[in-house]
N, C-alpha and C positions, 0 to 999 in steps of 0.2 A: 086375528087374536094372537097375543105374543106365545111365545116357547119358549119354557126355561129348559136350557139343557146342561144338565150337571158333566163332572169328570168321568168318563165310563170304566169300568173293570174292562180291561183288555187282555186280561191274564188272571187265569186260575187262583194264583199268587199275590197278585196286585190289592193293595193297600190304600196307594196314592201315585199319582203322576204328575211329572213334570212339564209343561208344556213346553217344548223345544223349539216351536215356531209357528206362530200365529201366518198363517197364507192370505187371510180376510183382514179387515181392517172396521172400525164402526163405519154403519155407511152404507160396506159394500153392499150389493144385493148378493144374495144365494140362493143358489136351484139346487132342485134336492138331486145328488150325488158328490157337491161342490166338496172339495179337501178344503176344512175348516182350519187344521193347524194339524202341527206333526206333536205326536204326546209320548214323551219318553214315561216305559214304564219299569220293571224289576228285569225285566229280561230283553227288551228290544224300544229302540224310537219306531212310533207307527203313523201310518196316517190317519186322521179322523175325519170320516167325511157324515154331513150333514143329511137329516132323514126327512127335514122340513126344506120349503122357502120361504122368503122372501127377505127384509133387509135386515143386517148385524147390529143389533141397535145399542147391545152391551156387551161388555168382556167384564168377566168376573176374575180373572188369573193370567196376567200380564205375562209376557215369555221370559223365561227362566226360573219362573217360580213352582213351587210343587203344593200340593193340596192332597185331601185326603178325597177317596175313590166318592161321588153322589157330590161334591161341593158343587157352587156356581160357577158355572164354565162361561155359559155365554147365554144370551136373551134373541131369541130372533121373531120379527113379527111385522108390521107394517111400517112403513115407513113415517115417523112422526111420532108414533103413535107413545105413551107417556109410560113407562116401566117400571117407576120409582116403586111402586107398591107392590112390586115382585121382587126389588132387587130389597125393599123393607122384611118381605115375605122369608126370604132367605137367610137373612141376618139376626131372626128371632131366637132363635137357638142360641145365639151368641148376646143380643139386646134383649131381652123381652120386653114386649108390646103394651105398655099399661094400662091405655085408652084404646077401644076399638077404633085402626085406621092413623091412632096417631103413635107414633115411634118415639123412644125415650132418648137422650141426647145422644147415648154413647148408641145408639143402633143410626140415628142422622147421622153420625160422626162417620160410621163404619159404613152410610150408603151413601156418602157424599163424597167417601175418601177418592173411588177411583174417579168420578169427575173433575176433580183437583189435579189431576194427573194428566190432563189431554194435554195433547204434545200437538207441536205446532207441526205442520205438512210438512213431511219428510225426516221429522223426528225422529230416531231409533234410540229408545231407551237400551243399553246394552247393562245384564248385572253379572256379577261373579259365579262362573261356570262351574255344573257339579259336574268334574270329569270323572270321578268313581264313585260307586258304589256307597264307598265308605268315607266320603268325604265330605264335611263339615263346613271347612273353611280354608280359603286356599291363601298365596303368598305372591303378589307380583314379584316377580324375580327380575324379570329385564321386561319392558316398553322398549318396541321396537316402532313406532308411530308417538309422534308429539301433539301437543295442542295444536292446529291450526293447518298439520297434512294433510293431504287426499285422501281416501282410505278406499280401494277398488275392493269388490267381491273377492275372497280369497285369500285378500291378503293376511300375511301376518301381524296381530296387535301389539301380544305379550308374549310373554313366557311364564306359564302360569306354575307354581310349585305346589302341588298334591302331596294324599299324604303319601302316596306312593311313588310319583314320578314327578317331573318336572317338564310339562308337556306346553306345547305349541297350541296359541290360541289365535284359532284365524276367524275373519272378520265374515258375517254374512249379508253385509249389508255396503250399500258403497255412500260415498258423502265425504267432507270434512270432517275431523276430528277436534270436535268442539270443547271437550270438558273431559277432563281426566278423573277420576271419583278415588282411586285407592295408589298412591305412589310403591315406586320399585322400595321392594323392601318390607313394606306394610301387608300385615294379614288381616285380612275380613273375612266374615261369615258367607256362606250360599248366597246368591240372591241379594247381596249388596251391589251397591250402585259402582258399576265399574268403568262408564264411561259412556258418553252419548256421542252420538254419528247426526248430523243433516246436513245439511245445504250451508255452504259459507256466509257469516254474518247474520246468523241464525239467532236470534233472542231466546235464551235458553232460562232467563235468570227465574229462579221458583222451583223449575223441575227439578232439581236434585234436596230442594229442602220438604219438597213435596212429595219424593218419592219415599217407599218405605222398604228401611236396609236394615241392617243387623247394628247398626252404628251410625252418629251421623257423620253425613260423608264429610271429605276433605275440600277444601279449595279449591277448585282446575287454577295453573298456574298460567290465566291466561290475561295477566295485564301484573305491571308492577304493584297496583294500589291490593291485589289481592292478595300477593305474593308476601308484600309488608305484613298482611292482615295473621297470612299466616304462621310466619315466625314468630310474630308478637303471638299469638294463641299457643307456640311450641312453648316461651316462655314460662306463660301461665300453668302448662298444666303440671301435673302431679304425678306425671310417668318417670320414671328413674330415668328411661330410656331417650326422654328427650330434653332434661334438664340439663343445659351447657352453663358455664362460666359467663358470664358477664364479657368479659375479655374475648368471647368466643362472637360477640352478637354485635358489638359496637368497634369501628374504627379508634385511629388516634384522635381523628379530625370529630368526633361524634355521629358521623350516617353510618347506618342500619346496614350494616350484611348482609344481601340477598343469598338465602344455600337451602335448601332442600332438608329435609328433617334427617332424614338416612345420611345426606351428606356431614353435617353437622355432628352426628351419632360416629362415625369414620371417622374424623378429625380430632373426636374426643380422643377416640380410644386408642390412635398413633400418637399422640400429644402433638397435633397439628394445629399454629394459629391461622384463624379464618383468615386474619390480616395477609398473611404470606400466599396467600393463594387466589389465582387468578380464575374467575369464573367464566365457564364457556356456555352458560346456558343463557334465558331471554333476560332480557336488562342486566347481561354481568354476575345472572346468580351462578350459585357457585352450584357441581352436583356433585355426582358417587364417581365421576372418571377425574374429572379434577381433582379430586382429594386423593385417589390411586393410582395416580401420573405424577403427583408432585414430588419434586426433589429439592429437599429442607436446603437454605443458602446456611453457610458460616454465620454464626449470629453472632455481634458483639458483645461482650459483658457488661456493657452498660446497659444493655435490653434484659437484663435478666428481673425477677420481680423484686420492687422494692422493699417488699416486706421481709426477703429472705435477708436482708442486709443485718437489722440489729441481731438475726440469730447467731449471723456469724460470728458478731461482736464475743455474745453474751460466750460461744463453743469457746472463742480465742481463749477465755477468764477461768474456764472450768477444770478439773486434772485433766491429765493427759492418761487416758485409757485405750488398751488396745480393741480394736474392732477389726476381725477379720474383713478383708476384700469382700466386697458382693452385693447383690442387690434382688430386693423381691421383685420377683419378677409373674405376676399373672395374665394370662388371657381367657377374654370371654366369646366364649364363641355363641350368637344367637342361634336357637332351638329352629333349623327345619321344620318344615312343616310335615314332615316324613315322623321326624323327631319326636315331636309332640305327639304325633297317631300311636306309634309305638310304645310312648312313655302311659298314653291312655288306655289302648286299648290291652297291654301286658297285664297294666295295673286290676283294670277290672275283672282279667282274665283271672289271676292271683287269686284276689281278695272276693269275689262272686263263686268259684267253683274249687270245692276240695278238691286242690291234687294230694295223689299218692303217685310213689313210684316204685314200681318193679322192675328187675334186673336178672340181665342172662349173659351168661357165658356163652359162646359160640364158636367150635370148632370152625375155621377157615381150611384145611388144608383141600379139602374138596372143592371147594369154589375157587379156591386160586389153579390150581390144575384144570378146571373147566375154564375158567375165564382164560387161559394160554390158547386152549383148545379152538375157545368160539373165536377169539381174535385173531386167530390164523387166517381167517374166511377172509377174503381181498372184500376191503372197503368196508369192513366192519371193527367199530372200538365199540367195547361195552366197557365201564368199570362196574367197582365193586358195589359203588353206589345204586346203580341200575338195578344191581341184582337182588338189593335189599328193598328197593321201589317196586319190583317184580316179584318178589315174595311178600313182600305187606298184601299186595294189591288181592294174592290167591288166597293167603289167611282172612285178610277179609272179607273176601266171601264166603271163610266156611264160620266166620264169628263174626254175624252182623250187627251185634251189641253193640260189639268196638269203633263200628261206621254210624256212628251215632247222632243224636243232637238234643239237646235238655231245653225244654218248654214246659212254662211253668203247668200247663195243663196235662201233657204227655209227653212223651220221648218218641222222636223220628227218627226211625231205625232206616237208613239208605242203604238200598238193595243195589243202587250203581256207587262203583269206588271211582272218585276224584282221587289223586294224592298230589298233598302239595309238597314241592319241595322249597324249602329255606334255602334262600341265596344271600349273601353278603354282597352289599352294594357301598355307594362312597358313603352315604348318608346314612346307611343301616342297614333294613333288609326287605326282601319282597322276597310272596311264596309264590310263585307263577303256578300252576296248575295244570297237573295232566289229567286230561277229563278221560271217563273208562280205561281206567288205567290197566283193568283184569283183562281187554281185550288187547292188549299191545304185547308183541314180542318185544323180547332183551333188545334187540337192535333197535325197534322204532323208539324203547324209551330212550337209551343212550343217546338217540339223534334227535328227540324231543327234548333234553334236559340240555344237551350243551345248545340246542336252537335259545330255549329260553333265557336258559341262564345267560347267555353272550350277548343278549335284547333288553334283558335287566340290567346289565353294567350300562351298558351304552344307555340307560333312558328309552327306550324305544317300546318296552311289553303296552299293549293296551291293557285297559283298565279292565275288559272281560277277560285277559289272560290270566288274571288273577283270584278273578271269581269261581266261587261253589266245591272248594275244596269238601272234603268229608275225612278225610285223615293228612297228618301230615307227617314229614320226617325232617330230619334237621341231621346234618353230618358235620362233624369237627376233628374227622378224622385226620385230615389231610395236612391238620395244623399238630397233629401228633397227641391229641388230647386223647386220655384213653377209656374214660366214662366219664357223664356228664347229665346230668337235667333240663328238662328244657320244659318253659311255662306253656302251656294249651293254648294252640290259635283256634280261639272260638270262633264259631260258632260247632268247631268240632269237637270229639269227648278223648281224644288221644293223639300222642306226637310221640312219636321214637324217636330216639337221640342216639347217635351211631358214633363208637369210637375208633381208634387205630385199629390196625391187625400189629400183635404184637407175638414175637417171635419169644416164646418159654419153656422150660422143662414142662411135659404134662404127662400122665399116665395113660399109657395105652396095653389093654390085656396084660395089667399088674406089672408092664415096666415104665421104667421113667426115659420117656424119649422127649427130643426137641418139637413141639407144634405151632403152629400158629392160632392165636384166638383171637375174638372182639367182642367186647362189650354192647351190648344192648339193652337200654332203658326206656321202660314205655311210665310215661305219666298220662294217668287215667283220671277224669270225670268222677268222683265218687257219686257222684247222683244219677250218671247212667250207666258206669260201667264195676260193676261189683268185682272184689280182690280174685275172687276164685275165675269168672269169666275175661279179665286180662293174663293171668295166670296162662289160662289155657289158650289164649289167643300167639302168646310167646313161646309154646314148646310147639305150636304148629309151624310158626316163623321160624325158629330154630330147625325144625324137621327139614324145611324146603331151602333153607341158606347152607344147612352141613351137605345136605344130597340135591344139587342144581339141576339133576338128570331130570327130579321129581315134579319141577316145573315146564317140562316140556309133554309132558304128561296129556 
């Protein structure tokens, strides 16, 4: 008798999982202990092994795709044996049933979809990888495999762009690389179709109109007649981004321009003709290195456009007025995929959670005298920064309000302090994260903050080195800014924004002598964290940044 086995809860926390890799295949048989697939969940990829035997006769959740924790995962039972009425069973929630035993169109639709989908023997459906947490939909940056290479285990495919990094995407599967599904350049959603692997000479044609993506996929550029199909469709559409000139698509002679859509989009916007440019990709099209290797020849004046001729005429006739030298000059630079996370998630952060902000003065001259002190020590740099990542960390433990988190049903107060720190990167910024941050000396975080932050410039931080902050800080001292605001990276309920040390008259025991100070601004959560308890969160941080001794405590 068949098993339905749904997505298991593998975590406390868990919601829904990813399946990362199917091990089984329909078909195979299974003995109960057998590793069914690997199941990425909120905090780790795990193994899933099977509690039943005998044969795989269904998969409900294709690999790379996520589901919510109890969906259809897989059917196992005897070999033959006829499952449609379990896998109807499952889909009632979603169709309902309105004859007993007989299923309404849109629930056939939805139990027929994944039979649509058999892949021919040694097929590998491959879709758009969620390399973080927080990411949606990623940006092929560079294909590093074409249609029609070998593709060994390991190898490298792409380069995929997140919203956080722009990370290597290697192959788990070995075969031909048969069909390309999202071009360099172009961003799709999770779990779009990003590219199939099998055996050379492989009849592919169906699978990617059958498969289900966030969009329908693109053409694989793997024969000219497709290649045509597809420039004619860049024509058609209605995207700003891929609308060219007429002059840009057709020769002198009348045949069709073979270029790449991102190549074309390049050519627009240096004012390059496709005509002048020689293509190095299959049948002469033209792509993205062609267009950014070219070097424009001398053009004649007789090539100039026809049109512009009677305007000259008509300038020659008109008074002669002066017009300063110059020219408008704009560039559009396409939105990262970094770009976009940050434009979204800032936004919601804004306009979802009242910020306020509070501000402190902070005598320095006791931390710079200590910070000479500890930097004596051979083989130890702290900066000032450290010391203010080492004092949030102790304040937040005595005001665990401030380590907060707003859920519409209650607020989760975190007894362990993460702190994140804000880095500036080429594209924007990442918070990398020191996890128990209350338990690290000055020195471990000093050598944890420049590890991180020197793994963030270069692209290199993993995608957990950025997870499960609970406070964060943000420095702009270094750039001479001397107080400043900075918007909540939620899921947290405060961010302190740390300015210069700046050298002024202050009063000390009713005289006016030279100090040094810094500004400090905490923007707080109004819905978890109340004016009077950041209040007090800041003369404790203040207390432990003026007196450093108090932190060794």
């Amino acid at each position: 008798m068949a098993t339905i086995i749904t997505m298991p809860r593998l975590s406390d926390t868990m919601t829904e999982g990813t399946v990362a890799t199917w091990l089984k295949k329909v078909g195979d048989k299974i003995s109960e202990g057998d590793i069914l697939a690997e199941i990425e969940t909120d905090k780790a990829t795990m193994e899933f092994e099977s509690f039943n035997e005998g044969t795989l006769l269904y998969i409900g959740i294709p690999e790379g795709e996520t589901a919510a924790v109890d969906s259809l995962l897989a059917i196992i039972g005897d070999e033959g044996e006829d499952v449609s009425d379990l896998i109807a069973g499952k889909t009632a929630d979603v169709a309902p049933v309105k004859e007993e035993g007989k299923a309404t169109p849109d629930a056939i639709k939805e139990e027929t979809k994944p039979t649509t989908t058999a892949l021919p023997e040694g097929v590998i459906v491959i879709t758009m990888p969620r390399l973080s947490d927080t990411m949606t939909e990623g940006t092929v940056a560079t294909w590093l495999k074409k249609v029609g290479d070998t593709v060994a285990e390991g190898d490298i495919l792409a380069e995929i762009e997140t919203d956080k990094a722009t990370m290597e995407f290697e192959s788990f599967n070995e075969g031909s690389l048969l069909y390309i599904g999202i071009e360099e350049g172009n961003s799709a959603p999770v779990d779009s179709l990003l590219a199939i692997i099998g055996p050379a000479g492989t009849d592919i044609s169906g699978i990617a109109e059958n498969h289900k993506t966030g969009g329908a996929p693109q053409a694989a550029p793997v024969a000219e007649k497709e290649i045509e199909k597809e420039v004619a469709s860049t024509e058609k559409t209605s995207e700003p981004v891929t609308q060219e000139p007429l002059a840009q698509e057709a020769s002198t002679d009348g045949q069709r321009i073979l270029a790449s859509p991102l190549a074309k989009k390049i050519a627009s916007d240096k004012g390059i003709q496709l005509t002048q440019v020689k293509g190095s990709g299959e049948n002469g099209r033209i792509v993205k290195s062609d267009i950014e290797n070219f070097t424009p020849q001398t053009a004649a004046p007789a090539q100039t456009n026809v049109a512009a001729a009677p305007a000259k005429t008509e300038t020659a006739a008109a008074p002669k007025v002066f017009v300063p030298a110059g020219e408008i000059f704009t560039e559009e630079i396409k939105n990262s995929q970094m770009r976009k996370i940050i434009a979204k998630r800032l936004a919601e952060s804004l306009f979802t959670a009242p910020h306020y902000n509070l501000v402190i003065e902070v005598a320095m001259d006791e931390a710079m005298q200590s910070r000479v002190i500890i930097n004596s020590v051979p083989d130890t740099k702290v900066s000032f920064n450290d010391m203010v990542i080492k004092a949030c960390a102790m304040a937040l433990k005595k005001h665990p309000k401030v380590n907060s988190q707003w859920r519409e049903d209650s607020i989760l107060i975190n007894h362990h302090v993460n702190i994140g720190v804000a880095v500036a990167v080429e594209d924007g910024l990442v918070v990398p994260v020191l996890r128990f941050t209350d338990a690290m000396s000055l020195s471990q975080i000093g050598g944890s903050v420049r590890d991180l932050a020197g793994r963030a410039k270069n692209k290199k931080l993993l995608p957990t080195e950025m997870e499960g902050s609970t406070f964060t800080v943000s420095n702009l001292g270094m750039f001479g800014i001397t107080e400043f605001n900075s918007i909540i990276n939620q899921p947290n309920s405060a961010i302190l924004s740390v300015g210069a040390i700046v050298e002024k008259p202050v009063v000390k025991n009713g005289q006016i002598v030279v100090g040094n100070t810094m500004m400090l601004s905490l923007a707080c959560d109004h819905r978890t964290i109340d004016g009077a308890t950041g209040a007090q969160f800041l003369q404790t941080l203040k207390q432990f940044i003026e007196n450093p001794v108090t932190m060794l405590a």
